[in-house]
LUMDOVO-670145 format. One record per residue (C-alpha): z, y, x; residue in one letter; residue number from 1. Coordinates in steps of 0.1 Angstrom, whole numbers, always signed. Layout:
LUMDOVO-670145
{Z=Z	Y=Y	X=X	rest=A	nr=NUM}
...
END
This chain:
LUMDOVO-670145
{Z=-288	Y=+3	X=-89	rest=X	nr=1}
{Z=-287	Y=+41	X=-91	rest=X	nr=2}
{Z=-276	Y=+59	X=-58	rest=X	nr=3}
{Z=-260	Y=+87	X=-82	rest=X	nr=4}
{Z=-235	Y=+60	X=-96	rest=X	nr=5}
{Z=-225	Y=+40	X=-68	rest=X	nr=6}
{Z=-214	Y=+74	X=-46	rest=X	nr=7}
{Z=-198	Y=+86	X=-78	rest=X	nr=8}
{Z=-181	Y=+54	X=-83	rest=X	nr=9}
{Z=-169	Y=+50	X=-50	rest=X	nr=10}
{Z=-158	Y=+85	X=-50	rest=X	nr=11}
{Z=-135	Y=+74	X=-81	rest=X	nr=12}
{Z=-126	Y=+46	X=-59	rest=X	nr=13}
{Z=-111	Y=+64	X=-31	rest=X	nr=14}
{Z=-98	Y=+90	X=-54	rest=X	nr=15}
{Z=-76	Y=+62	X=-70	rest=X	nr=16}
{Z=-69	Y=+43	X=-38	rest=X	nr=17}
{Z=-50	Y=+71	X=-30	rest=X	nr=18}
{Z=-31	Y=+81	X=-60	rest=X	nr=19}
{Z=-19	Y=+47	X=-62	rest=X	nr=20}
{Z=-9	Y=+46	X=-22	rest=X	nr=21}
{Z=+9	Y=+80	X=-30	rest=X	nr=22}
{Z=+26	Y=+69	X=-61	rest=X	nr=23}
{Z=+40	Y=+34	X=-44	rest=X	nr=24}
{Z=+49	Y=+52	X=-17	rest=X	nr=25}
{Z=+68	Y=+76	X=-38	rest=X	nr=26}
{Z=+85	Y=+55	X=-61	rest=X	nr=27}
{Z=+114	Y=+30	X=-57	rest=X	nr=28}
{Z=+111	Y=-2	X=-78	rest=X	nr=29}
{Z=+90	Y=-21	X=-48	rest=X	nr=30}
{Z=+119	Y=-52	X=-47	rest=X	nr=31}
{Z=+143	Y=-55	X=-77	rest=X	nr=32}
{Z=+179	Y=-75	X=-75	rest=X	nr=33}
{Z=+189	Y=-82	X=-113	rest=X	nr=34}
{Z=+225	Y=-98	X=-117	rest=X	nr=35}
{Z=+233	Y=-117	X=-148	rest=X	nr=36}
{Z=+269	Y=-126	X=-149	rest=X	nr=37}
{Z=+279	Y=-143	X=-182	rest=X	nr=38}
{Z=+303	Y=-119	X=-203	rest=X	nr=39}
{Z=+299	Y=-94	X=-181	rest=X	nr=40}
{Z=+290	Y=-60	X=-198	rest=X	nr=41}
{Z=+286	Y=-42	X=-161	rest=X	nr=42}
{Z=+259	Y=-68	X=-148	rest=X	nr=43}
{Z=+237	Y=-37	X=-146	rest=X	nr=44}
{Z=+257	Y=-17	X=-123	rest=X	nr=45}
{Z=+256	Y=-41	X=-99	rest=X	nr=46}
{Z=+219	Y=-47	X=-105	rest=X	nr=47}
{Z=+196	Y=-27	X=-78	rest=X	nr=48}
{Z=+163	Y=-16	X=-72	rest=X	nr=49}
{Z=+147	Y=+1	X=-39	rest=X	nr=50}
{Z=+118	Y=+20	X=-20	rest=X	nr=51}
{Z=+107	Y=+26	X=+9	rest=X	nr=52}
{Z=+132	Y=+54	X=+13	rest=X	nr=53}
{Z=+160	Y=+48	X=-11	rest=X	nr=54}
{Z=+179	Y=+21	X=-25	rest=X	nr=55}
{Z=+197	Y=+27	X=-64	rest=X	nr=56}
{Z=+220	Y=+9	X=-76	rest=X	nr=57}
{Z=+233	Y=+6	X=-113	rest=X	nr=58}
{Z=+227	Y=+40	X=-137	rest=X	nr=59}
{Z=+234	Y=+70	X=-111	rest=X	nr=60}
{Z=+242	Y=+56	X=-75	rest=X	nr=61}
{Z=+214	Y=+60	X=-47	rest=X	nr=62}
{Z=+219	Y=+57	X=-13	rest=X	nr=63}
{Z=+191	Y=+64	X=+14	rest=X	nr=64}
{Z=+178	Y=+38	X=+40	rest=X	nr=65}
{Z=+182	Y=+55	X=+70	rest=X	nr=66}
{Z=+149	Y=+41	X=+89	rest=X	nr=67}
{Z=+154	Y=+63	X=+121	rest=X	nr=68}
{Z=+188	Y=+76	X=+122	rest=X	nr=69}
{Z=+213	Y=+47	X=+122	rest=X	nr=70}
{Z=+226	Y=+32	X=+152	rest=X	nr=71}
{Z=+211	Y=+2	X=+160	rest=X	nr=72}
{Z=+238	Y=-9	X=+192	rest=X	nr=73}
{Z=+265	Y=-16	X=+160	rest=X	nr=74}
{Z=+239	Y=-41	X=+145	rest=X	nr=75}
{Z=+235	Y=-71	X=+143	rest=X	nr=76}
{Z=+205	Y=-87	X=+157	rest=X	nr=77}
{Z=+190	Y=-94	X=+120	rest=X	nr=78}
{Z=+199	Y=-61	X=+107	rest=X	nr=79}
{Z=+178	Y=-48	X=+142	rest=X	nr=80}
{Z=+150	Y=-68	X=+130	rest=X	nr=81}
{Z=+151	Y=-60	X=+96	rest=X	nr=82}
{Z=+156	Y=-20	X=+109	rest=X	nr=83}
{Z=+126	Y=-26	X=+129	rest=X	nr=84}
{Z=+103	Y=-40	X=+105	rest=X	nr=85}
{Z=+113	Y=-13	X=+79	rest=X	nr=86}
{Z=+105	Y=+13	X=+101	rest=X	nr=87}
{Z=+68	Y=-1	X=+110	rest=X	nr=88}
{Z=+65	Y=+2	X=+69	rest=X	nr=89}
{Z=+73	Y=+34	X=+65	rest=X	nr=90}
{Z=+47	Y=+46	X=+91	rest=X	nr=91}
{Z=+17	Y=+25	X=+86	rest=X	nr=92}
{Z=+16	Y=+34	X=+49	rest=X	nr=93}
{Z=+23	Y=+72	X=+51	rest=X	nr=94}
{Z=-6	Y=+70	X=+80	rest=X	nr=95}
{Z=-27	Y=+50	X=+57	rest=X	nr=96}
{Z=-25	Y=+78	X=+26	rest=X	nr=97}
{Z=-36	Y=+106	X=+53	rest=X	nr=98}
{Z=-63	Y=+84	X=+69	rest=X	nr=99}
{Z=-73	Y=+79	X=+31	rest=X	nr=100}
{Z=-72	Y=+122	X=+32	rest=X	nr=101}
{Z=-101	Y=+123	X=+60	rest=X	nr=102}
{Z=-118	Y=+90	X=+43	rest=X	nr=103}
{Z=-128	Y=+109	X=+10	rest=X	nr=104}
{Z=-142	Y=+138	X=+31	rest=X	nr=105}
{Z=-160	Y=+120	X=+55	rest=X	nr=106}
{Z=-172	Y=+99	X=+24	rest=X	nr=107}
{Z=-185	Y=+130	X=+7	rest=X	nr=108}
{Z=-203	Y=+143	X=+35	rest=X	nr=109}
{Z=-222	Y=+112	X=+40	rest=X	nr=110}
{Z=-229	Y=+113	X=-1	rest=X	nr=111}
{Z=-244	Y=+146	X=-4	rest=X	nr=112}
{Z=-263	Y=+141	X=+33	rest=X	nr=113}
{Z=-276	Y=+108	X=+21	rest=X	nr=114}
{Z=-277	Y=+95	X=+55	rest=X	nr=115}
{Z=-274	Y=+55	X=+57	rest=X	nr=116}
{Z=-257	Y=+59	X=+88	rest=X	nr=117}
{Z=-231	Y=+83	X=+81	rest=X	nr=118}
{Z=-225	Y=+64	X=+50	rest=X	nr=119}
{Z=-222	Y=+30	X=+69	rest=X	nr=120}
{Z=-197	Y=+49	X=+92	rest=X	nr=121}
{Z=-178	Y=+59	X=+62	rest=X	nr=122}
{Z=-178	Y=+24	X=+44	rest=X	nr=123}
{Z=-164	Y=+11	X=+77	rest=X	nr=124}
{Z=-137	Y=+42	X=+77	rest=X	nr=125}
{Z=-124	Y=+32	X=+46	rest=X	nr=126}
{Z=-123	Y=-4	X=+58	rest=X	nr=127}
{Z=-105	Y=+3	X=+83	rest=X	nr=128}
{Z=-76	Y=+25	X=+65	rest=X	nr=129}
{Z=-72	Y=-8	X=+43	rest=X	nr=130}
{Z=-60	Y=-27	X=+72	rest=X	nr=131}
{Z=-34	Y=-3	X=+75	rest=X	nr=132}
{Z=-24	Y=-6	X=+40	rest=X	nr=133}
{Z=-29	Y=-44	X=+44	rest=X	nr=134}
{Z=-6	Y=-44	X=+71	rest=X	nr=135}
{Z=+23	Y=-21	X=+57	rest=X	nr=136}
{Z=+22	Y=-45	X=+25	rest=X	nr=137}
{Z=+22	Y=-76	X=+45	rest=X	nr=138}
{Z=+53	Y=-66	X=+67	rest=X	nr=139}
{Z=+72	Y=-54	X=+37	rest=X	nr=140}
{Z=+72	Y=-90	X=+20	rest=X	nr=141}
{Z=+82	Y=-102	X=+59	rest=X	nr=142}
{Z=+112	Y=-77	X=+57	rest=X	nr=143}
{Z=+119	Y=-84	X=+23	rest=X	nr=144}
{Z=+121	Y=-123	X=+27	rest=X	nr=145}
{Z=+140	Y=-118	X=+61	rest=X	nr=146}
{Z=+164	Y=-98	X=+40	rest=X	nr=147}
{Z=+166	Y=-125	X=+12	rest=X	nr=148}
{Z=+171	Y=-153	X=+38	rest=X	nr=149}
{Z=+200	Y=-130	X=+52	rest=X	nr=150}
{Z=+219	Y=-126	X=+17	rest=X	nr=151}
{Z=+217	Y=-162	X=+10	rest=X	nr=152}
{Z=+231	Y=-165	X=+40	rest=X	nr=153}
{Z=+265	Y=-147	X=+30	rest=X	nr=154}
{Z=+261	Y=-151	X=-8	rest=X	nr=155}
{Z=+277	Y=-184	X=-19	rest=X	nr=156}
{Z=+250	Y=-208	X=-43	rest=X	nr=157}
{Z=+273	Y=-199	X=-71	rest=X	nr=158}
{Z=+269	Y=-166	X=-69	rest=X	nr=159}
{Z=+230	Y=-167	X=-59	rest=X	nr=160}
{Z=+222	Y=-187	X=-90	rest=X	nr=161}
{Z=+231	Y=-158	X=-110	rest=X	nr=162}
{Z=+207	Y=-130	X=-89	rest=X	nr=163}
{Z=+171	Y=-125	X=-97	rest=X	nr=164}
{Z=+151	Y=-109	X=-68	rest=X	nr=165}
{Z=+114	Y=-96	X=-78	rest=X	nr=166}
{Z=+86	Y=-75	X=-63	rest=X	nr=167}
{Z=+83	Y=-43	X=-89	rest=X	nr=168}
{Z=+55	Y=-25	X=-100	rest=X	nr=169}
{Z=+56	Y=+1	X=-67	rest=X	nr=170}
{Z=+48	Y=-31	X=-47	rest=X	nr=171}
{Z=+20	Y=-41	X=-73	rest=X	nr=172}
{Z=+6	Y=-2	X=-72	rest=X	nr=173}
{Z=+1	Y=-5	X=-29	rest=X	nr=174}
{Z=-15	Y=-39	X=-36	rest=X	nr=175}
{Z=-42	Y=-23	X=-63	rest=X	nr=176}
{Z=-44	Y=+9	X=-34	rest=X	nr=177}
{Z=-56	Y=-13	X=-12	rest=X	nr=178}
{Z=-82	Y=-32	X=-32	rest=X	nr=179}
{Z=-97	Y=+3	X=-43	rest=X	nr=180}
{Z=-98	Y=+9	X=-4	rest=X	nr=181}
{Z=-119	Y=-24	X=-2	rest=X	nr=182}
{Z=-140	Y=-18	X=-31	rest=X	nr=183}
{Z=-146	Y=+22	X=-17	rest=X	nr=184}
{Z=-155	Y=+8	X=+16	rest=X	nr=185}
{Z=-184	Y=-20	X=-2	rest=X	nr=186}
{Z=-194	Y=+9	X=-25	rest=X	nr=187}
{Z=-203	Y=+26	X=+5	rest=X	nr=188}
{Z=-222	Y=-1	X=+19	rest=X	nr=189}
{Z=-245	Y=-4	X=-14	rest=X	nr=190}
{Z=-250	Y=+32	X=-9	rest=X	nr=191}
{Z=-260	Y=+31	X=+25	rest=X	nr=192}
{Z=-283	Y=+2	X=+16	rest=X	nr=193}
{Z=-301	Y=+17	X=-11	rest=X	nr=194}
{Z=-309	Y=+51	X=+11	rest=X	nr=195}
{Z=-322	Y=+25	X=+37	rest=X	nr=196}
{Z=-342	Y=+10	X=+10	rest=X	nr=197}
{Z=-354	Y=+45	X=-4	rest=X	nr=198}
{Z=-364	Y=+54	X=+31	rest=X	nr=199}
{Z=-384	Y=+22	X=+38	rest=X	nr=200}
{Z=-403	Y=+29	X=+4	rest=X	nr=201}
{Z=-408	Y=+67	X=+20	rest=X	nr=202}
{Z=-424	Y=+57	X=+50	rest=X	nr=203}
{Z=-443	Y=+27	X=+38	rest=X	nr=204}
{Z=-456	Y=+48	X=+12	rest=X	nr=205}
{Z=-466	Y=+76	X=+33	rest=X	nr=206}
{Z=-485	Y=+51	X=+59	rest=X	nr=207}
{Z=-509	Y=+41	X=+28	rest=X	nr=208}
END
């Protein structure tokens, strides 16, 4: 393979690892609630879908999740959890789309140096910043079935059978951020192993 294409297409890569992380990030339909109640024309108002910063509910009404201003001695101990795990979300992934920032420079650097080295160090950089995207994703779907388990708990089966809780595309979009992360880190690698390769064929080469 062509040095030129894999830098360029790992370059893509990380350029759309990012965009994605910023547009989940961004946007509120990560977990939907849809509420079908027979001959009911209102169903959608009660009908919900959130972020990781807001929560709308029905046509106009949006109410922000306050992740480090509500008082948490008036709680319950699953709402503290819950509270908790949000709050670890909304960090790790913000960090992860700056880490992402320092990633694609550091990654073009090592490109137009060709260094194997500084483009192993990069591959591993981006590697790296997946785990936090890994990890922001992972504990949302822990928050988000911590929640569920909690409104079945006051919900009666009657009124459960009639809600419909989904992941939404945002959720999908942090999911694809994080395999371009992968795929930007492994592009990397293949970089860094053709320069190695290129260099070998140098030196050997120049001995003859």
């Amino acid at each position: 393979m062509r040095y030129g294409m894999v830098v360029l297409a790992a370059g893509f890569s990380a350029c759309l690892s990012f965009s994605l992380l910023a547009v989940a990030i961004g946007t509120d339909y990560w977990y939907i609630i849809d509420v079908d109640k027979p001959n009911c024309t209102g169903s959608d108002e009660l009908s919900s879908h959130s972020g990781l910063w807001r929560i709308n509910e029905g046509a106009n009404m949006s109410t922000d999740i306050p992740s480090f201003t509500a008082n948490m001695s008036s709680l319950s101990e699953a709402e503290r959890d819950l509270r908790g795990l949000h709050k670890v979300v909304v960090i790790l992934l913000p960090l992860s789309l700056v880490l992402l920032v320092f990633g694609w420079i550091f990654g073009l650097v090592s490109s137009l140096a060709c260094s194997p080295n500084l483009l192993a160090g990069s591959a591993l950089y981006f590697l790296f910043c997946s785990l936090f995207t890994l990890s922001g994703v992972s504990i949302y779907i822990k928050h988000s079935n911590l929640a569920y388990a909690e409104f079945q708990r006051v919900v009666s089966p009657e009124n459960l059978a009639l809600v419909d809780v989904s992941f939404g595309w945002s959720f999908a979009t942090a999911w694809l951020s994080y395999s371009m992360e992968v795929a930007t880190g492994l592009l990397l690698m293949l970089a860094a192993r053709i320069t190695q390769i290129k260099g070998d064929s140098g030196v050997a080469i120049a001995m003859l």
